[in-house]
Z-matrix of the N, CA and C atoms (Angstrom, degrees):
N
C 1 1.431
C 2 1.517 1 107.67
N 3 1.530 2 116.06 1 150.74
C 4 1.334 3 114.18 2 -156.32
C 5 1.463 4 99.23 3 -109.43
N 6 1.227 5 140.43 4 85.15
C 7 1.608 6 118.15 5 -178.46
C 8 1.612 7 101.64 6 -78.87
N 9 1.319 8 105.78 7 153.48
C 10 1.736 9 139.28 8 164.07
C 11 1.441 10 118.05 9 -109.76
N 12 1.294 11 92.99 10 147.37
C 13 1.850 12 90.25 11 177.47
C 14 1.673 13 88.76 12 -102.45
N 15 1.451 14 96.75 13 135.49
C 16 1.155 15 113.23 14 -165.75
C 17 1.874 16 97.33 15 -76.49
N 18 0.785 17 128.49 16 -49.77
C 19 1.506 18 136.08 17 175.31
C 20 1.718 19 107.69 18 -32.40
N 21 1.417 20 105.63 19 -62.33
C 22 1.262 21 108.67 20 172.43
C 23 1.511 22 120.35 21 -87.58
N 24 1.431 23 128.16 22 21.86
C 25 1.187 24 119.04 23 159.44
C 26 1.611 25 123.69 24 -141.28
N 27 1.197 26 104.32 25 47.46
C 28 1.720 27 119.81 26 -165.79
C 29 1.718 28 89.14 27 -80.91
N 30 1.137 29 108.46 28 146.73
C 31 1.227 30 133.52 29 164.36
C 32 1.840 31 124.58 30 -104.00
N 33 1.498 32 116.60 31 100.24
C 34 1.366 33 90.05 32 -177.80
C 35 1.747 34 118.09 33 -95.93
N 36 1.453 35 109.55 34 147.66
C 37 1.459 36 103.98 35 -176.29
C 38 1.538 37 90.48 36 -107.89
N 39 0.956 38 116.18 37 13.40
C 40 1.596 39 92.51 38 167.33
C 41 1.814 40 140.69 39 -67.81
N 42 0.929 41 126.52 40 94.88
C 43 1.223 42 112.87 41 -164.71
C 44 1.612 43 111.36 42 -125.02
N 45 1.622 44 94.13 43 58.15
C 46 1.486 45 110.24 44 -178.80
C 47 1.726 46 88.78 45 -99.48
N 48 1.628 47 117.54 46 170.03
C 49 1.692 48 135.21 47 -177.79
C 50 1.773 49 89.94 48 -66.26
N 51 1.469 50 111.10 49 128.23
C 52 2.057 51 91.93 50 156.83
C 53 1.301 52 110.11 51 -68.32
N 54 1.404 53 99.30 52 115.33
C 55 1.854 54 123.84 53 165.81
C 56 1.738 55 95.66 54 -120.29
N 57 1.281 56 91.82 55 164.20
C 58 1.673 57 91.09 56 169.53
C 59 1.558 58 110.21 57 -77.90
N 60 1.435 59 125.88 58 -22.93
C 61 1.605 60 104.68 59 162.64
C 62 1.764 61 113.02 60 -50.24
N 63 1.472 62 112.21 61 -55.97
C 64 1.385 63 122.42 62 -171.23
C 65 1.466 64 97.54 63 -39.40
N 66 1.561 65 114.04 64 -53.26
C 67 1.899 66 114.38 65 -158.10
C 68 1.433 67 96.10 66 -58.24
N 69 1.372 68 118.24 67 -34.59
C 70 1.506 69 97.16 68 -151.14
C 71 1.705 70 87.13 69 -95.74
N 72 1.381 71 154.20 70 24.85
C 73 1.535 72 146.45 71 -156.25
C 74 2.057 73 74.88 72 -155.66
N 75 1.356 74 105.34 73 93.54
C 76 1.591 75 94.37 74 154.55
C 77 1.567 76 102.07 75 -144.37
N 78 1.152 77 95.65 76 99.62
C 79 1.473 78 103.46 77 168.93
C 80 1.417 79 120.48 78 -71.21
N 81 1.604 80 119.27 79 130.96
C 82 1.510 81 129.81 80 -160.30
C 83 1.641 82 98.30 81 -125.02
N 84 1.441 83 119.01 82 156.66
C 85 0.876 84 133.50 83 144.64
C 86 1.385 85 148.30 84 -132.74
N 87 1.221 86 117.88 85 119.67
C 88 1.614 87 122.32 86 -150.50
C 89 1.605 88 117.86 87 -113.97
N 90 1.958 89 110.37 88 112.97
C 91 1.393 90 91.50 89 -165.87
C 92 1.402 91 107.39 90 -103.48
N 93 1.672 92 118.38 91 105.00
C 94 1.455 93 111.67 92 175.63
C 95 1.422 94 132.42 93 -68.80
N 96 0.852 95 124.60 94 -0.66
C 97 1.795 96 143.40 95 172.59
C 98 1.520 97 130.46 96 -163.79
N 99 1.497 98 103.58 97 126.82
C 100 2.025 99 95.77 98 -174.73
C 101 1.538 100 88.95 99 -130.11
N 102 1.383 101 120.37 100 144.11
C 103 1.302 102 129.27 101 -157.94
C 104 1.615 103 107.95 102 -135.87
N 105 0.925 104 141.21 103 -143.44
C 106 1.555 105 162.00 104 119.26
C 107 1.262 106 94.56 105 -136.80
N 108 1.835 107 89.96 106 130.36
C 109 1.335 108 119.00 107 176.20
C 110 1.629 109 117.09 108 -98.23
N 111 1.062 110 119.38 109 -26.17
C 112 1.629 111 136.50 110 -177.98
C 113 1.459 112 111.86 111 -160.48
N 114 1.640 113 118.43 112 122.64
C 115 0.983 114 105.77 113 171.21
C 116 1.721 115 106.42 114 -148.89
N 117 1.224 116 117.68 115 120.62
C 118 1.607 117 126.64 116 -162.01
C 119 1.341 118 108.81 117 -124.48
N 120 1.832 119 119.63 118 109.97
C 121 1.535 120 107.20 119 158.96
C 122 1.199 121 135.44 120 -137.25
N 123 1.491 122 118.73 121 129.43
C 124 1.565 123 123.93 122 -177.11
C 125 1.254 124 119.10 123 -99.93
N 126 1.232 125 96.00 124 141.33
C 127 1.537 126 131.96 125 175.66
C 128 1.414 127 137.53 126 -93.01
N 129 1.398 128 105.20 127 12.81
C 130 1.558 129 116.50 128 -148.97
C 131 1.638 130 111.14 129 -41.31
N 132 1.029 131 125.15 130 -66.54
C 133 1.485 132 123.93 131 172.28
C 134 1.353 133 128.15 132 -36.68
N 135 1.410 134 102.10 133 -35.98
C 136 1.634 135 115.59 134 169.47
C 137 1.515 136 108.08 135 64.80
N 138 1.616 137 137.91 136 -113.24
C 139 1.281 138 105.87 137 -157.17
C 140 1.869 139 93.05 138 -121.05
N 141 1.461 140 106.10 139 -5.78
C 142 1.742 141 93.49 140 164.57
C 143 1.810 142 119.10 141 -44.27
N 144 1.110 143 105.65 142 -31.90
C 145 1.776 144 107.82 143 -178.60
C 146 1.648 145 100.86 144 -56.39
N 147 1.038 146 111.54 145 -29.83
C 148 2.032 147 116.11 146 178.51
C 149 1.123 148 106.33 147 -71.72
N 150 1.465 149 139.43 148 -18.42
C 151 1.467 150 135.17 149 175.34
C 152 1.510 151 100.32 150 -83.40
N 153 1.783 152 128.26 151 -26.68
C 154 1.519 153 119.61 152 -174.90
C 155 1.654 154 97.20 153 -98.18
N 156 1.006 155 135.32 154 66.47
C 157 1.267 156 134.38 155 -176.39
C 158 1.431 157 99.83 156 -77.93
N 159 1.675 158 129.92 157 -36.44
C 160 1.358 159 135.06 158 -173.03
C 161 1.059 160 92.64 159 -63.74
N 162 1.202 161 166.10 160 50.28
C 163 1.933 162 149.62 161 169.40
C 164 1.738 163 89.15 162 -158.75
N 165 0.895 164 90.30 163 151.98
C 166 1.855 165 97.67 164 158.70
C 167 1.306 166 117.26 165 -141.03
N 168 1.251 167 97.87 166 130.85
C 169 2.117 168 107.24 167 -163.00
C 170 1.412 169 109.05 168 -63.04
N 171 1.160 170 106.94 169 165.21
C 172 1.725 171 95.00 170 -173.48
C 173 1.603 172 104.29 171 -125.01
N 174 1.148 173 118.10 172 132.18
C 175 1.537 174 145.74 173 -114.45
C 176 2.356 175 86.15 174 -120.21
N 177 1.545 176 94.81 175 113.75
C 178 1.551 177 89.61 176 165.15
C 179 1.313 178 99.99 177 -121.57
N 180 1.498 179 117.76 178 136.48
C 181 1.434 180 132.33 179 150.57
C 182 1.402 181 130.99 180 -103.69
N 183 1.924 182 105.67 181 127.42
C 184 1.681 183 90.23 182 171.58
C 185 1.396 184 99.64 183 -109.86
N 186 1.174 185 102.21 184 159.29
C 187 1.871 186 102.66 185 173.10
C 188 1.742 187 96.79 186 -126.21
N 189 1.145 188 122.36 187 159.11
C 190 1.392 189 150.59 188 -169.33
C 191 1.115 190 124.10 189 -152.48
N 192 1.411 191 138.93 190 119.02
C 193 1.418 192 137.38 191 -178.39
C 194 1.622 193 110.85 192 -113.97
N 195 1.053 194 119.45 193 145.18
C 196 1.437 195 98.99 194 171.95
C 197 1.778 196 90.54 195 -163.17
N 198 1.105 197 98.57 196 179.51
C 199 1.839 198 108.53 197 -178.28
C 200 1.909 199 110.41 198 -179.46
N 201 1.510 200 93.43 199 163.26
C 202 1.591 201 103.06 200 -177.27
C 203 1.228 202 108.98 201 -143.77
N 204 1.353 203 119.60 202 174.44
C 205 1.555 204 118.29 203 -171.97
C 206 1.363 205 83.40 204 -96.90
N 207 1.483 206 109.12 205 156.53
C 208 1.651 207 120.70 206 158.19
C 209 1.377 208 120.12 207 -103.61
N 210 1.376 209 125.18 208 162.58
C 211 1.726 210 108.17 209 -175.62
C 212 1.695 211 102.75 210 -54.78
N 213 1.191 212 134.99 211 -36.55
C 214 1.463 213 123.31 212 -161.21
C 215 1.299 214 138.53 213 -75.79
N 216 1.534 215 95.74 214 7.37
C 217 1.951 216 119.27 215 -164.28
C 218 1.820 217 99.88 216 90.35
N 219 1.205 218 123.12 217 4.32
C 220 1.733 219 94.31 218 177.65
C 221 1.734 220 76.44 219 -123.31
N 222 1.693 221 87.91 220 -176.55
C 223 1.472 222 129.27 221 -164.41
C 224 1.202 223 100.52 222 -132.05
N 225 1.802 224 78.70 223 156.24
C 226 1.821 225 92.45 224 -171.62
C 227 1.823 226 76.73 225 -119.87
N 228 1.788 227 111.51 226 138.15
C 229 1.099 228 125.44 227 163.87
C 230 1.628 229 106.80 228 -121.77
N 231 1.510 230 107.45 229 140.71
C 232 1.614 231 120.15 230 -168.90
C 233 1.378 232 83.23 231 -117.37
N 234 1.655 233 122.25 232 160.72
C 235 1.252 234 147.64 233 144.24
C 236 1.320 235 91.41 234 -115.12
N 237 1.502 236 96.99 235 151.68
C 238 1.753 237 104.85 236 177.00
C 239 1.769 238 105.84 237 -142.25
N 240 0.946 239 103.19 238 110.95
C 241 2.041 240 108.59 239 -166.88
C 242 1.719 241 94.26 240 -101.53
N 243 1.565 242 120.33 241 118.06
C 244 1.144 243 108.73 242 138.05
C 245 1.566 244 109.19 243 -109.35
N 246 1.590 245 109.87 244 140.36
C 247 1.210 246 129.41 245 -171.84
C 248 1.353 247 103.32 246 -122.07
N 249 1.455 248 113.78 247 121.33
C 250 1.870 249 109.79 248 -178.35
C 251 1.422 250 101.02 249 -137.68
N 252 1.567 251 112.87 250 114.67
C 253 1.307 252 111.19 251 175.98
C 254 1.921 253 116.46 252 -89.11
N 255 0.964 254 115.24 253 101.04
C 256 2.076 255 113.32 254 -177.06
C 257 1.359 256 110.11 255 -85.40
N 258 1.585 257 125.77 256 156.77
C 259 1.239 258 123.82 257 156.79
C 260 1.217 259 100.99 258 -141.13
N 261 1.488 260 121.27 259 153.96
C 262 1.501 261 111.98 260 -161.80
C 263 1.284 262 136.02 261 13.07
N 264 1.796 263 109.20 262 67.22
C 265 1.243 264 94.77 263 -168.24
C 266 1.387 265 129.32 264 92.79
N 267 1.545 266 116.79 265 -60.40
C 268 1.210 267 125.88 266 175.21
C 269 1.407 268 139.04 267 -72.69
N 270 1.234 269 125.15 268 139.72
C 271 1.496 270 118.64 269 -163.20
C 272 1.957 271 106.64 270 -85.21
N 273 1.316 272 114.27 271 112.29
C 274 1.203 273 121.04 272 -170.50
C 275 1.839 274 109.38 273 -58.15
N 276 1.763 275 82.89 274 -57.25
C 277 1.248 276 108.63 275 177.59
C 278 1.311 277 119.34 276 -179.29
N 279 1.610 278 122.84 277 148.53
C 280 1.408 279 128.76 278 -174.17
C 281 1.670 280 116.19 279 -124.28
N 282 1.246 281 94.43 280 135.71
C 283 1.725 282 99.43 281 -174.61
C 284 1.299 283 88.84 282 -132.14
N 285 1.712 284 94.20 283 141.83
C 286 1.621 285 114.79 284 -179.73
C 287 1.621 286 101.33 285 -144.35
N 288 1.439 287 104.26 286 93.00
C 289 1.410 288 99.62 287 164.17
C 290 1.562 289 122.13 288 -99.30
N 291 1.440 290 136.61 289 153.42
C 292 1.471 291 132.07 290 164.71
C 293 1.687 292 98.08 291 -107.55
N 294 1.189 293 133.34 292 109.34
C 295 1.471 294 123.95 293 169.58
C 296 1.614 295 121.29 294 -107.44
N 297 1.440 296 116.10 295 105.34
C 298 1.412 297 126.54 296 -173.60
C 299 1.468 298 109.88 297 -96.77
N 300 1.587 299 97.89 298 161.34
C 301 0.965 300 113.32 299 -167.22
C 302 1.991 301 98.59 300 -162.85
N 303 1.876 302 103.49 301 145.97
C 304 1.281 303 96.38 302 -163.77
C 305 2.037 304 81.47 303 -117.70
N 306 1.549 305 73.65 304 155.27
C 307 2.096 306 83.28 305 -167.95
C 308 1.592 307 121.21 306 -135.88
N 309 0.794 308 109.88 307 138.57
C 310 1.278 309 110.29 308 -164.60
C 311 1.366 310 107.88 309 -120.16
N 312 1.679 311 121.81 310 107.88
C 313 1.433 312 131.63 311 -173.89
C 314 1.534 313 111.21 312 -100.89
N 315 1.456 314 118.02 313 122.17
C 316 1.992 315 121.64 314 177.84
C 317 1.395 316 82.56 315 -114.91
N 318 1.522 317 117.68 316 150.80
C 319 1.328 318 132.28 317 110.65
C 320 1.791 319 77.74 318 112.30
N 321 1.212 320 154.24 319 60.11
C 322 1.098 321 168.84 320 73.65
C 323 1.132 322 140.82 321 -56.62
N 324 1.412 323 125.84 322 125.82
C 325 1.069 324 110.15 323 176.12
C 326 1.941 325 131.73 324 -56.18
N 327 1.135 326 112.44 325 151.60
C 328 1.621 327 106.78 326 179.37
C 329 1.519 328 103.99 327 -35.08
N 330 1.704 329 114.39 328 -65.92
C 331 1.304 330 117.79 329 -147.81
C 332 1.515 331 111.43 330 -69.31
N 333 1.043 332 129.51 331 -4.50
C 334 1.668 333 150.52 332 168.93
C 335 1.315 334 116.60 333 -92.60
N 336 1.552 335 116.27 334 -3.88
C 337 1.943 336 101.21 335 -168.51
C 338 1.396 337 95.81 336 -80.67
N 339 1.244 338 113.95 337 -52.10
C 340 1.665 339 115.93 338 -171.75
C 341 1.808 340 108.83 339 -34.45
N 342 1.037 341 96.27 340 -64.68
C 343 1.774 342 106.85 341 171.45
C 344 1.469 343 128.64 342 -39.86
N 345 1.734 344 88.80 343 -49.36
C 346 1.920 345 87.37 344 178.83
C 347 1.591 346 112.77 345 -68.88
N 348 1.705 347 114.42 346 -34.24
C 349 1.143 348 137.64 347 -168.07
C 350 1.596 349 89.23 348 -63.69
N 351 0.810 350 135.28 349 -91.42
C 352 1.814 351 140.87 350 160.35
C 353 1.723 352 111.78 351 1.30
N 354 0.850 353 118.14 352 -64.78
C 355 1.420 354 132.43 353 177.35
C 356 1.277 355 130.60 354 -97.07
N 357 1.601 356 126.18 355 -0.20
C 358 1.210 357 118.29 356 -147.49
C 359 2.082 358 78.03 357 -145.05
N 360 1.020 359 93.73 358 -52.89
C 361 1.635 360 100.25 359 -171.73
C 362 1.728 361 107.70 360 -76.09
N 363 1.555 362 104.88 361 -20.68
C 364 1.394 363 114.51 362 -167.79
C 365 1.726 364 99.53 363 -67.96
N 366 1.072 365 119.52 364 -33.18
C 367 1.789 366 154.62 365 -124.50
C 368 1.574 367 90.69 366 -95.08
N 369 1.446 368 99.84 367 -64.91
C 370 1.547 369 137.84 368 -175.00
C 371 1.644 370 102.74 369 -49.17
N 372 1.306 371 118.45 370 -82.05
C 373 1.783 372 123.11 371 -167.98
C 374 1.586 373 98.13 372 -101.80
N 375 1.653 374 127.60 373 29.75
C 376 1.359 375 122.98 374 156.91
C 377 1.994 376 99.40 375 -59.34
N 378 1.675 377 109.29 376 -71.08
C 379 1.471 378 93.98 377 -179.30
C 380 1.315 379 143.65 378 -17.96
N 381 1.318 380 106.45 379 -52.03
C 382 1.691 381 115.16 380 179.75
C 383 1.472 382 95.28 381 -79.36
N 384 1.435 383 158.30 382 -43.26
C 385 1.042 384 134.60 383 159.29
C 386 1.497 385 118.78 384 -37.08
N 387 1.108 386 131.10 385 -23.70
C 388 0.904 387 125.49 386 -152.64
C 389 1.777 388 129.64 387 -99.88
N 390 1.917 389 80.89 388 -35.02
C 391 1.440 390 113.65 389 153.10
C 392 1.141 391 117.61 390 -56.94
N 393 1.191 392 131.46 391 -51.16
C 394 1.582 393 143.52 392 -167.85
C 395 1.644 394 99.19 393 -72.07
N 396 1.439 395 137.33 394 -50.82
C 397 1.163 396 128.01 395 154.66
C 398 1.163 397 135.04 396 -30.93
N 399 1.710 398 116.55 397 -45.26
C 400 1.382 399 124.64 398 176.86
C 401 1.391 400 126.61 399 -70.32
N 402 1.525 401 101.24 400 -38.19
C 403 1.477 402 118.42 401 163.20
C 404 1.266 403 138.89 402 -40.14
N 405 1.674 404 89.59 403 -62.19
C 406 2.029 405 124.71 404 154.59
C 407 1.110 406 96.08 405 -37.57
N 408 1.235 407 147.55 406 -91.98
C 409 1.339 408 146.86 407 -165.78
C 410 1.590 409 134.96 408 -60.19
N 411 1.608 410 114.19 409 -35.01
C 412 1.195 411 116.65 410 123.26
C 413 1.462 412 143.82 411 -13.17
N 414 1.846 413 100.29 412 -48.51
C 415 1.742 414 105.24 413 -149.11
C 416 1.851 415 71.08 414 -106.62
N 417 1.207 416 132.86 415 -45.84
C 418 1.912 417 130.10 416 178.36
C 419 1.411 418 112.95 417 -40.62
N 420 1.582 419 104.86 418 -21.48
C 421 1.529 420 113.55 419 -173.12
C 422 1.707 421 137.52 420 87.16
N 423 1.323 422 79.43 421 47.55
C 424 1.723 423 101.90 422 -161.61
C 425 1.966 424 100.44 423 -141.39
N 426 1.162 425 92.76 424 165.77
C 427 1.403 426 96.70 425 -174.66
C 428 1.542 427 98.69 426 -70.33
N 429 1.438 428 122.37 427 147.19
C 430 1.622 429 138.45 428 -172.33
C 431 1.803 430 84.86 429 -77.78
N 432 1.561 431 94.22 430 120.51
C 433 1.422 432 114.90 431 161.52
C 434 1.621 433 121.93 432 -67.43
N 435 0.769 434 143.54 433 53.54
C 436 1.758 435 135.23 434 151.98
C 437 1.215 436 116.57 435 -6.72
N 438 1.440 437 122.39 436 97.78
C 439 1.368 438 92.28 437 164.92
C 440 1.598 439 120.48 438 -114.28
N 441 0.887 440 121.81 439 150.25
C 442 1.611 441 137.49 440 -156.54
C 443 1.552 442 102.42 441 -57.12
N 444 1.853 443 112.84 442 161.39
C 445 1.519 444 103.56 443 177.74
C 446 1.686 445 106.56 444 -66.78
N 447 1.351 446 88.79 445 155.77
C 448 1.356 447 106.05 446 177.07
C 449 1.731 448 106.72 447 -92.34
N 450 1.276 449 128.39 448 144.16
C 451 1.655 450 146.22 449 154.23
C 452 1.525 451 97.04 450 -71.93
N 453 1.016 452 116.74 451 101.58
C 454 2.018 453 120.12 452 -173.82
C 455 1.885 454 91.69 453 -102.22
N 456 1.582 455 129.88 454 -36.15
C 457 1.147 456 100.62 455 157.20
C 458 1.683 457 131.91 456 -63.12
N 459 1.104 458 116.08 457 -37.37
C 460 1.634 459 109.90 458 -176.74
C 461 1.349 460 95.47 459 -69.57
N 462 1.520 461 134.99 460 -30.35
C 463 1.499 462 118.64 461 169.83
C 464 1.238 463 105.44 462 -51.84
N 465 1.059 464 113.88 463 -66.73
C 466 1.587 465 109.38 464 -171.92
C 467 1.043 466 112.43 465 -32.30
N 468 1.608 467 118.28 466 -74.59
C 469 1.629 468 116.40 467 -174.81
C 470 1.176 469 127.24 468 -39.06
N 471 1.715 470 121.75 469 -29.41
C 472 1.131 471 118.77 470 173.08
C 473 1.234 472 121.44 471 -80.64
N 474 1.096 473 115.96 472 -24.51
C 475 1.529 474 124.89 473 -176.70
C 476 1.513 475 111.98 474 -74.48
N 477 1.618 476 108.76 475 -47.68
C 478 1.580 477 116.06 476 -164.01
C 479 1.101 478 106.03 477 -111.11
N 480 1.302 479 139.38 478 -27.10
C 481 1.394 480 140.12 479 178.59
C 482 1.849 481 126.58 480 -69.33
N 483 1.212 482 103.66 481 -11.24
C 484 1.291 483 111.00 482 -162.53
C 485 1.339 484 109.43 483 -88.02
């Protein structure tokens, strides 16, 4: 588990004009721990997929966000990636990571933390999820998957708005 000193790693999302309303409304976000919570990967084919090198499998991702309050005023936010690469049919290989992280929101209102936390915190420790994916796939023996930035508001909307 990764602790941060929250002092030295606040994030501000404020991106109101500095007025003195703005000074006194600065919403921060502070991530005191990023972890992996679950992380599972198969290989089933193992190294016959190196004899079809001419094809390239075609690659599904789901992403999932979710989060909870903790007793202390912060939240624990999860991303949850299943990544399944198939070729004819066949499962190349599957990666399922959950990567958490605990967060600490000032200067928002209550009825908005869930949201910023969703979109704002998702935004924040997407990278290191992301690394750890590439690696995974890397270390399975396959070229390190990248996967592209994510839109964490239109996730949202789709996820929570509906």
């Amino acid at each position: 588990m990764i602790k941060q000193d929250p002092e030295k790693n606040s994030d501000s999302i404020n991106s109101l004009n500095e007025t003195d309303a703005s000074k006194e409304f600065s919403p921060k976000i502070n991530i005191d721990a990023q972890y992996i919570k679950d992380l599972s990967f198969e290989n089933p084919i193992g190294p016959s997929f190196q004899t079809n090198l001419d094809q390239e499998p075609e690659i599904n991702i789901d992403i999932n966000t979710g989060g909870r309050p903790l007793k202390d005023g912060s939240f624990e936010l999860t991303l949850q990636f299943r990544v399944e690469a198939t070729l004819d049919r066949s499962t190349v290989f599957l990666l399922e990571l959950t990567y958490g992280a605990v967060i600490r929101i000032t200067g928002v209102p209550e009825e908005t933390k869930n949201t910023v936390l969703l979109i704002e915190g998702s935004r924040l420790i997407f990278p290191f999820a992301r690394n750890i994916i590439a690696d995974t796939t890397r270390d399975g023996g396959f070229p390190p998957l990248f996967l592209q930035p994510i839109d964490f508001m239109e996730l949202y909307q789709n996820q929570h708005l509906q």
